[in-house]
VONU-212510 format. One line per 4 residues: number of its first residue (from 0); their letters; for each residue x, y, z of C-alpha. Coordinates in pm, 1 decimal. Example, Ala and Ser with C-alpha at 12.3 -4.5 7.8 and 13.67 -1.06 7.14 Angstrom:
REM VONU-212510
0 = AS = 1230.0,-450.0,780.0 ~ 1367.0,-106.0,714.0
//
This chain:
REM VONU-212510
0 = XXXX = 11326.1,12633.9,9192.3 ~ 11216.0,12671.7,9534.8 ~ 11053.5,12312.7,9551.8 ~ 11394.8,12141.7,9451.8
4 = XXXX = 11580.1,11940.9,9701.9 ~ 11903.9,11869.2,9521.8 ~ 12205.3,11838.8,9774.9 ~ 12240.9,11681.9,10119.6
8 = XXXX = 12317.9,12010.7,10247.2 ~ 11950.1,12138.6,10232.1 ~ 11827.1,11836.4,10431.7 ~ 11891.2,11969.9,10759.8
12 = XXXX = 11715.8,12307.2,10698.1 ~ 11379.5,12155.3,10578.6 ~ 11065.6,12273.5,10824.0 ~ 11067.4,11928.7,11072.9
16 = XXXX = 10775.6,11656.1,10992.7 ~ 10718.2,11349.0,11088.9 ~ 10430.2,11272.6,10830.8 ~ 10387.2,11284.2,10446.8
20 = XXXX = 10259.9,11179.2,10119.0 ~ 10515.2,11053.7,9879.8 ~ 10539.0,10965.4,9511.8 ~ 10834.9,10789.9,9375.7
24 = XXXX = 10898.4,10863.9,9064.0 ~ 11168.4,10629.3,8882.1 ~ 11280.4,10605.1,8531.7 ~ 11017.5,10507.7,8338.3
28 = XXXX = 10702.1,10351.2,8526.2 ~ 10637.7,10062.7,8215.9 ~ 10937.7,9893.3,8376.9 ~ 10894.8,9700.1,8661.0
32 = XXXX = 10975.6,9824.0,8967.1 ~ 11181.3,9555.5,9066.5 ~ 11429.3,9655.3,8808.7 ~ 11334.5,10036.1,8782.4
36 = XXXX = 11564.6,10329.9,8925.1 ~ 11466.3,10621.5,9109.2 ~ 11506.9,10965.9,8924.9 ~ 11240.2,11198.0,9176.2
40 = XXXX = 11075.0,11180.4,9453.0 ~ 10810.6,11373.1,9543.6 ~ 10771.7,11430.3,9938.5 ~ 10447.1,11639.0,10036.2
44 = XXXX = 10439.9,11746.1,10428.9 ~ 10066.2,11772.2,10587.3 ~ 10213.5,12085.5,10741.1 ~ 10387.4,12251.7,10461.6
48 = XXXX = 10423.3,12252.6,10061.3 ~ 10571.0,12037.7,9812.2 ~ 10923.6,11901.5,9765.9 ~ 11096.1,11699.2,9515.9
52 = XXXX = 11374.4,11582.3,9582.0 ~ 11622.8,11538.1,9335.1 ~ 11825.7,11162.2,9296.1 ~ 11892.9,11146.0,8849.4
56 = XXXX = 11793.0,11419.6,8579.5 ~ 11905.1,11589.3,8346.2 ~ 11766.3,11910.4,8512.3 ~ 11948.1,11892.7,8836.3
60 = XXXX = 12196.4,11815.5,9062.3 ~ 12158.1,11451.3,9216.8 ~ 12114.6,11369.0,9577.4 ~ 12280.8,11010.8,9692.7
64 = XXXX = 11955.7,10789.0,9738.7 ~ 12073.7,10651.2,10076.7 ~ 12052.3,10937.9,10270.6 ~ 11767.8,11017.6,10158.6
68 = XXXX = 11600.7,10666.8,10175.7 ~ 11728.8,10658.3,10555.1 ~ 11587.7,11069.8,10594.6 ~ 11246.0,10897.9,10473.8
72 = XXXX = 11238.2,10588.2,10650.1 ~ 11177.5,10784.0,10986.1 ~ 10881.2,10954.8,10901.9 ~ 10515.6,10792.7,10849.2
76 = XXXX = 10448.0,10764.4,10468.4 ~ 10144.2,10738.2,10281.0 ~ 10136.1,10679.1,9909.4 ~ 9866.4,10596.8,9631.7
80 = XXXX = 10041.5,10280.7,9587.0 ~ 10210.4,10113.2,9905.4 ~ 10340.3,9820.9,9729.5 ~ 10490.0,9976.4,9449.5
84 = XXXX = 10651.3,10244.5,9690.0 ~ 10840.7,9925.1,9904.5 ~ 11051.9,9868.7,9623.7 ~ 11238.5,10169.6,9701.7
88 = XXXX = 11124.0,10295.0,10067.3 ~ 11135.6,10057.1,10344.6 ~ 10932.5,10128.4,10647.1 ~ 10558.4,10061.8,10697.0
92 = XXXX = 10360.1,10260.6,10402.5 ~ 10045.1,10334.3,10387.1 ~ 9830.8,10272.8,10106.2 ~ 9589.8,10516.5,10037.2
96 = XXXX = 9410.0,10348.4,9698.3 ~ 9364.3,10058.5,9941.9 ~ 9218.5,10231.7,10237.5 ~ 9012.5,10419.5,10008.6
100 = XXXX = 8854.8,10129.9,9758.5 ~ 8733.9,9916.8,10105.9 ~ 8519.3,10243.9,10204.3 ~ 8404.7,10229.3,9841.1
104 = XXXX = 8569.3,10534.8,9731.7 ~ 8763.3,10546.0,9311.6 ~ 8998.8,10748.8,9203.8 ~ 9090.9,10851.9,8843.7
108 = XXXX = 9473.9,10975.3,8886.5 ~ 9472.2,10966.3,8520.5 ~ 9311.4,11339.8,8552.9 ~ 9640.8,11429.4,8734.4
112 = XXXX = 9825.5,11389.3,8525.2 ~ 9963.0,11680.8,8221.8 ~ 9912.9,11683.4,7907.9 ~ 10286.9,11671.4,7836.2
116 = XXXX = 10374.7,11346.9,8018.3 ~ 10069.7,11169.4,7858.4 ~ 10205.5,11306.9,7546.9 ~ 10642.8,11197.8,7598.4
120 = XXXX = 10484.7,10835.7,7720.8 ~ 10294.4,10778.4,7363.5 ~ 10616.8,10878.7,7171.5 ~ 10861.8,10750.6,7361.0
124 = XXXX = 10732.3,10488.6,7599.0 ~ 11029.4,10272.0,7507.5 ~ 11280.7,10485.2,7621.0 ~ 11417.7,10353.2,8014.5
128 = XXXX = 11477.6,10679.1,8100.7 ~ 11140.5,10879.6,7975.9 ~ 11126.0,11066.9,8356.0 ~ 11450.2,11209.7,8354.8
132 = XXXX = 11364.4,11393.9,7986.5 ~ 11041.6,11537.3,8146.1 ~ 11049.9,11874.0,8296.6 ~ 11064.5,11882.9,8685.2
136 = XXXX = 10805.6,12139.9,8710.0 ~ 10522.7,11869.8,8504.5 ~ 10670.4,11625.8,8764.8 ~ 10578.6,11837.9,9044.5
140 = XXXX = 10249.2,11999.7,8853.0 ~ 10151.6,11569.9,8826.4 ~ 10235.0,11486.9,9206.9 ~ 10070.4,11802.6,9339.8
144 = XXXX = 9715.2,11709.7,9176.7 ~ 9735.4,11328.9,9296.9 ~ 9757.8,11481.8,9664.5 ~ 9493.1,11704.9,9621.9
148 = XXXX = 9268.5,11455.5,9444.8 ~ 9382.7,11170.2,9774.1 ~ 9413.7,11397.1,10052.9 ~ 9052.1,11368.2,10158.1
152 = XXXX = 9081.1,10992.3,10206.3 ~ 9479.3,10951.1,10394.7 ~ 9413.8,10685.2,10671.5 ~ 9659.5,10440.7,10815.6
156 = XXXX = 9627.2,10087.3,10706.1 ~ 9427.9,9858.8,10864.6 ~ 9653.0,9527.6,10999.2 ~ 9443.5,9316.9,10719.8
160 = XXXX = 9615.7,9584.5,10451.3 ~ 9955.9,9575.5,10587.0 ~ 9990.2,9204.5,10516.5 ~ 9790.9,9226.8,10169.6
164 = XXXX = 10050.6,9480.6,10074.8 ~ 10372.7,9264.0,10273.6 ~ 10290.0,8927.0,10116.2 ~ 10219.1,9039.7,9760.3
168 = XXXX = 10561.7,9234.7,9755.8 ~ 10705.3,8974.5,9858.5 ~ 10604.7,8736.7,9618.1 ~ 10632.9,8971.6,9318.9
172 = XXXX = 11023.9,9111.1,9417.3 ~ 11104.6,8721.5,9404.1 ~ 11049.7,8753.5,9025.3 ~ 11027.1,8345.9,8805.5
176 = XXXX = 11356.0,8185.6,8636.2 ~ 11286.1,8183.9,8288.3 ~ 11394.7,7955.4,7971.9 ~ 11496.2,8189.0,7740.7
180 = XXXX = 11459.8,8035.1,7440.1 ~ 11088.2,7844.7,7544.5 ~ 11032.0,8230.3,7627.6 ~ 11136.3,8352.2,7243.4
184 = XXXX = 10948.2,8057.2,7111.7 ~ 10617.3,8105.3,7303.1 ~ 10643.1,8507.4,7311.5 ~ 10905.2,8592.3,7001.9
188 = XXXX = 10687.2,8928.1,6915.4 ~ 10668.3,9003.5,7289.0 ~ 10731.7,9395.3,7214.8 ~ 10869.3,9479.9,7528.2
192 = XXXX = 11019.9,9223.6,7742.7 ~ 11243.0,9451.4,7897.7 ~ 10946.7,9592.6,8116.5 ~ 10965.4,9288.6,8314.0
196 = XXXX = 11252.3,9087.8,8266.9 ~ 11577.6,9070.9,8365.0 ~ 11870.1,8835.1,8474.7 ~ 11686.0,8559.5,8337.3
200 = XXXX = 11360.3,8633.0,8551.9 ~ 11013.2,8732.9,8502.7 ~ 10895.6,8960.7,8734.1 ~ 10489.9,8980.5,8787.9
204 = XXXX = 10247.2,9246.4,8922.6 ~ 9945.7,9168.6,9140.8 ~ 9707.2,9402.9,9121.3 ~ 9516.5,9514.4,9479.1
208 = XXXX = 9244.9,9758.4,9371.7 ~ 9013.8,9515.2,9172.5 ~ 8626.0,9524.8,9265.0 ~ 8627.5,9224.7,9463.7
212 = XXXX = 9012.9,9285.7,9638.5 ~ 9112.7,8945.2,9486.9 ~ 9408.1,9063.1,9315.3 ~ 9474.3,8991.2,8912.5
216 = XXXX = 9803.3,8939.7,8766.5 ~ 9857.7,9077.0,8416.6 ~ 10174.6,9230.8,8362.2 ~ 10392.7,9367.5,8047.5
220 = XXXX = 10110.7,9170.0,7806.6 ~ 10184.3,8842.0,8021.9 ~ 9848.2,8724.2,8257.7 ~ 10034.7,8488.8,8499.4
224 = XXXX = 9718.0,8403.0,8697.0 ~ 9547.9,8270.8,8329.0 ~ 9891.7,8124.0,8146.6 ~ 9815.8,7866.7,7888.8
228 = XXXX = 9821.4,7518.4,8055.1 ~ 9750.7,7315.6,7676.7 ~ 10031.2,7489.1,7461.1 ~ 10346.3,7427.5,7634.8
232 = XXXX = 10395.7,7778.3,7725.7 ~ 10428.9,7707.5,8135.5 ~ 10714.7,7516.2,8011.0 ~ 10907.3,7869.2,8013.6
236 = XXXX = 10872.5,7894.0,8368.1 ~ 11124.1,7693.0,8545.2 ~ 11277.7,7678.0,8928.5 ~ 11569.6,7862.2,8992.4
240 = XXXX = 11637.6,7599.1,9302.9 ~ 11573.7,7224.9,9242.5 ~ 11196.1,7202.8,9148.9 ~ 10925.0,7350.1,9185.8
244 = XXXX = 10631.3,7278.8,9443.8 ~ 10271.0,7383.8,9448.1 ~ 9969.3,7310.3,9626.7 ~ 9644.9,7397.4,9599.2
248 = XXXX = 9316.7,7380.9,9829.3 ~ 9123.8,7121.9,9829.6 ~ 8747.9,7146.6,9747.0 ~ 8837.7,7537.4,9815.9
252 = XXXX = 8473.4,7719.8,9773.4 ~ 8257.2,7456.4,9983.1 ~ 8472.4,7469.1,10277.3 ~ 8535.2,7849.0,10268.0
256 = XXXX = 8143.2,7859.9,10266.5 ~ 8109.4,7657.7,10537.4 ~ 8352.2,7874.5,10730.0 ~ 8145.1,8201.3,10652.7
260 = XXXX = 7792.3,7957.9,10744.0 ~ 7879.0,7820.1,11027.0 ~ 7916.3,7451.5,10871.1 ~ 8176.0,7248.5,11010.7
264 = XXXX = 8332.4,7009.0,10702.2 ~ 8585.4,6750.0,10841.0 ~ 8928.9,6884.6,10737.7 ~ 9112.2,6492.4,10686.3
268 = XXXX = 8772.4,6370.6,10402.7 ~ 8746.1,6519.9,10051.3 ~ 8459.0,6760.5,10089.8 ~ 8274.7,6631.3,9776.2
272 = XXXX = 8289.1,6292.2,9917.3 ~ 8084.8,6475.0,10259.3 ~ 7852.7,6665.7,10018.8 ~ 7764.5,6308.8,9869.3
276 = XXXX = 7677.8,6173.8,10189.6 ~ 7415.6,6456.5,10252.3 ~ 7268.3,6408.1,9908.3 ~ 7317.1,6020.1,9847.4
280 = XXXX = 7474.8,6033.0,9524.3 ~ 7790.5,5820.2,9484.7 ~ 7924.0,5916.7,9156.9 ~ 8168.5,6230.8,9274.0
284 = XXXX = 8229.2,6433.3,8967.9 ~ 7818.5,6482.0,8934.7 ~ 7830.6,6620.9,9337.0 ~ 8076.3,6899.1,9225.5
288 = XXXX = 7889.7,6982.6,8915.2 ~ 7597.7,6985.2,9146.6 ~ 7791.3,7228.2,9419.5 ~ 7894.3,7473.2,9173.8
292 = XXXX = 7571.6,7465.5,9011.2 ~ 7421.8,7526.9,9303.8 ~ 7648.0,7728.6,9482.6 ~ 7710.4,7985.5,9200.9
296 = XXXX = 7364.6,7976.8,8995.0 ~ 7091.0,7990.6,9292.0 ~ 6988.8,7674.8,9556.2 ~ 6815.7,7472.0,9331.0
300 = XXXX = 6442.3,7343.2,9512.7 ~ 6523.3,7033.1,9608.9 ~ 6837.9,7100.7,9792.9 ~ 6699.8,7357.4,10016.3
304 = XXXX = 6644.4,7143.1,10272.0 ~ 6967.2,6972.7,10267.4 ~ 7206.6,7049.2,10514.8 ~ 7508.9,7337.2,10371.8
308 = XXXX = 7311.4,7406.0,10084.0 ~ 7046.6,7525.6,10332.8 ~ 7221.0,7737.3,10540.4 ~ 7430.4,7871.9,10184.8
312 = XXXX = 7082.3,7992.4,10104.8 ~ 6976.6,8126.8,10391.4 ~ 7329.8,8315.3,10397.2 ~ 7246.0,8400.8,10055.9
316 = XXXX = 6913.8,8559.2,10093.3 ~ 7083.9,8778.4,10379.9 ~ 7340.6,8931.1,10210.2 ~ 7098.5,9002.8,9940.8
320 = XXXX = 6855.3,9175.0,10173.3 ~ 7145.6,9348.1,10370.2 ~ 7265.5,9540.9,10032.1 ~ 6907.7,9606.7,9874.9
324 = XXXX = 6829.3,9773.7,10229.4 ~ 7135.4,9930.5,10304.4 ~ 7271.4,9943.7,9945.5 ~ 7595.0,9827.0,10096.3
328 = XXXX = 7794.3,9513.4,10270.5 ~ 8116.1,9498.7,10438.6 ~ 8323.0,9120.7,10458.0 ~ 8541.7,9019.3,10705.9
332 = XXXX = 8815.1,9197.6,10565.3 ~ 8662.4,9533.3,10596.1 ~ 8586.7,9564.6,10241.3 ~ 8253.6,9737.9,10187.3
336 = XXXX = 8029.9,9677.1,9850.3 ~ 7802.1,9931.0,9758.1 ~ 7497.0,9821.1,9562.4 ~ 7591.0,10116.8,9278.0
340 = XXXX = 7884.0,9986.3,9194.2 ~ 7786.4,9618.0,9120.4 ~ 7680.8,9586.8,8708.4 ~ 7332.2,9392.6,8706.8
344 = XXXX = 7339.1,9279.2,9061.3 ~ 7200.7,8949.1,9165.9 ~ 7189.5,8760.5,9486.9 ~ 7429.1,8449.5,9285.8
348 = XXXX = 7668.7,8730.9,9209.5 ~ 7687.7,8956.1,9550.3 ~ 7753.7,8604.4,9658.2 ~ 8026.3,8509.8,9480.2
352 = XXXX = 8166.0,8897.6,9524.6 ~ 8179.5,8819.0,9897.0 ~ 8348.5,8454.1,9850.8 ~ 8582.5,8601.3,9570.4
356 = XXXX = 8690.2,8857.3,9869.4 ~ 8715.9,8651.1,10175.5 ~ 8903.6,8350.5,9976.8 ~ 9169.9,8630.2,9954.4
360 = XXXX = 9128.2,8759.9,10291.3 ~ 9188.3,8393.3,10413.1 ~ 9450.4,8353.0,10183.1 ~ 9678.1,8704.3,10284.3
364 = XXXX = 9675.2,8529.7,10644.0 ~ 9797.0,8160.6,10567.2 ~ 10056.4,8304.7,10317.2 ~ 10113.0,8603.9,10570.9
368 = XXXX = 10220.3,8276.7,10825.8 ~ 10379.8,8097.7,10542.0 ~ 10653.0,8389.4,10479.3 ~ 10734.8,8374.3,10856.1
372 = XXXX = 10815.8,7971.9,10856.6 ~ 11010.0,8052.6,10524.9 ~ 11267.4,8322.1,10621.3 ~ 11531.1,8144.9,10720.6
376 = XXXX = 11451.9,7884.1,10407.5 ~ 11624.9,7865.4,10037.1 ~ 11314.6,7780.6,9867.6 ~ 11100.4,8078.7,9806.0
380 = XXXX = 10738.3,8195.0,9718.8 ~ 10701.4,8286.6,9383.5 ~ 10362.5,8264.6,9213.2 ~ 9988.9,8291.5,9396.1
384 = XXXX = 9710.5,8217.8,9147.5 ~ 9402.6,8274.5,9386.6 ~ 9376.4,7897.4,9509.1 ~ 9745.8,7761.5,9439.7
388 = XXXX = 10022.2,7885.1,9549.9 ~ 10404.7,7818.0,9349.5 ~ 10696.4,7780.7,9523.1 ~ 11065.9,7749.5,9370.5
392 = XXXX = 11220.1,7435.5,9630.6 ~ 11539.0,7351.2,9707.5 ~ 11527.8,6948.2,9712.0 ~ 11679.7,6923.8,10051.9
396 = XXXX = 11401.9,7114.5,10178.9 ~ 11107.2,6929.7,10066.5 ~ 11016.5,6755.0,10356.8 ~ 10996.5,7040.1,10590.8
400 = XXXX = 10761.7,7248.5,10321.8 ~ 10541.7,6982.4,10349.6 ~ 10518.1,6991.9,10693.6 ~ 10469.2,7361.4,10672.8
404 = XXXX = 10159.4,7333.7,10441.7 ~ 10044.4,7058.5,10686.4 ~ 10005.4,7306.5,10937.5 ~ 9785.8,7533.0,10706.7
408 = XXXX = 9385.2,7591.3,10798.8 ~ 9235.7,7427.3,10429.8 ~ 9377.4,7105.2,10311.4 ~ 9604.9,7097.6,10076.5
412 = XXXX = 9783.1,6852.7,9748.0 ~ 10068.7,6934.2,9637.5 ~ 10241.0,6842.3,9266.5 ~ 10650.7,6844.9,9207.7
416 = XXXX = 10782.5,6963.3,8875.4 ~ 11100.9,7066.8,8703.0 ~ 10880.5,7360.2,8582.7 ~ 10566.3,7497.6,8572.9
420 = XXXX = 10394.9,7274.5,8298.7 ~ 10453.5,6911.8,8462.4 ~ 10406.7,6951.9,8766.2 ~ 10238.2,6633.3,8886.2
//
């Protein structure tokens, strides 16, 4: 087959590129990458045809995967999915979905693909190495239509993408220590927990291309960004260190609105105890039902003269304007929100769209920072859940995590644990 790269030998006679689309293709794509294997990879030129290149099936000869890793690793790569790619490619990927979705532009790859690997993955989904039984050829017919369907769109990431995609990898490669028996107890007709687990950890997914670009977490029938605080179940979830550690922001929404307004809160008072001051009401739990209320279900009347939930409306009423005029907006991240893609659009809901996206925005850069003062650490990042962020500590290394959360821009609190469910 002409489009088969199967020994080292052809390497060196390949037309010369220095840019190209690439699809890795492992041995089954239900497993996790973080545990997966590479069988193909396709590699797709801007100036010439098609390649795969040949590492484990039954159809070929194998190339060793370092060579060819190291061949890759020197040219500029762009892929549908950057994050899932750095699991096997290193280098600085570009992710095309990404680029793509802040411009406002979906694709269906599930078009691409043949009828005859939709048909292998609903008999034999189960089996870890499902690629290497599928023809090359449907391989190549599947990677051939996802360029074709993306190459309109390949751009280079934007520095805001390239430290979405670096932080989230980063977290997710860490993977969770689990109890195996809490896990058997909570989960024990979990079908497959071989997607995702291995060595005793739990390895989780974050998902980039939502609506809003804050990213879910559902993964092999587990949603780690929803799991059951009531039942015991975070009990599973336990430090592979000494403890865990996690804080969360303080009074997050309020004073992530007041950075987008314009309205200064002071960072060392609880914001709720500031919002009480501009409304005189002492009790503190009715101020944040008030907030919320008013934040997420319209400026109520009498607080439109009150200072933040003023200036909240007035922000309000712009973005709404901006996007029935326009029919789009575009955040702070570079994100851009068409007006036909919101169901039932309303002024509360294009605002919470636009704080859902620039909490994660603001997010991506503190944990962006956070990885940098952690590198030369023990203790590692292992779970974000959009306004708390989990980290596996080694005990001797408390006191300088909470001087690196000191430094972040949004107060924090932080709660110790010997695993996930009493943390305190």
């Amino acid at each position: 087959m002409f489009y088969l790269i199967e020994k080292e030998s052809q390497l060196p006679f390949l037309p010369p590129f220095d840019k190209c689309f690439v699809h890795v293709i492992s041995n089954n794509y239900n497993y996790h990458p973080a545990i997966s294997e590479v069988s193909l990879v396709y590699v797709k030129p801007f100036n010439d045809k098609g390649y795969i290149f040949c590492i484990k099936h039954n159809e070929s000869l194998g190339l060793k995967w370092q060579p060819l890793k190291k061949f890759l690793s020197e040219k500029e790569l762009y892929a549908i999915d950057a994050k899932y790619t750095k699991y096997f490619l290193s280098g600085n990927i570009n992710d095309i979905t990404l680029s793509s979705i802040a411009k406002g532009v979906k694709f269906d790859f599930g078009k691409c693909e043949p009828i005859i690997i939709s048909n292998f993955y609903r008999i034999y989904n189960l089996l870890k190495n499902i690629n290497e039984l599928i023809p090359i050829s449907k391989h190549y017919e599947y990677c051939e239509a996802l360029y074709e369907l993306v190459k309109p769109h390949i751009a280079k990431n934007t520095d805001y993408v390239n430290k979405q995609i670096d932080v989230f990898f980063k977290i997710e490669r860490e993977g969770i220590k689990l109890d195996k028996e809490c896990f058997i107890k909570y989960h024990e007709n979990h079908p497959t927990p071989h997607f995702s687990i291995k060595q005793g950890r739990a390895y989780t997914n974050y998902n980039l291309y939502t609506l809003t670009g804050r990213p879910s977490n559902s993964f092999n029938n587990i949603n780690y960004a929803a799991l059951n605080k009531e039942n015991g179940e975070r009990e599973c979830f336990a430090p592979g260190n000494d403890l865990f550690m996690e804080f969360d922001f303080n009074g997050y929404h309020p004073r992530l609105l007041g950075n987008i307004i314009g309205y200064k809160f002071d960072y060392d008072t609880n914001v709720y105890t500031q919002i009480a001051q501009l409304l005189n009401e002492p009790d503190i739990s009715k101020v944040k039902e008030i907030t919320f209320q008013n934040l997420y279900g319209g400026i109520r009347k009498e607080f439109k003269n009150k200072p933040f939930f003023r200036e909240v409306d007035m922000f309000t009423d712009s973005l709404w304007d901006e996007i029935q005029h326009q029919g789009h907006f575009t955040t702070p991240s570079g994100k851009t929100f068409h007006l036909k893609d919101i169901e039932n659009p309303t002024p509360q809901k294009i605002l919470n769209y636009y704080i859902q996206n620039f909490e994660t925005s603001q997010n991506v850069e503190q944990l962006h920072a956070l990885f940098s003062e952690f590198r030369p650490l023990k203790s590692r990042i292992v779970l974000y859940t959009y306004d708390s962020v989990l980290i596996d500590a080694s005990r001797e290394e408390t006191q300088k995590i909470n001087e690196i959360i000191a430094k972040l821009k949004y107060p924090t609190r932080v709660k110790t644990g010997t695993n996930y469910n009493n943390l305190k």
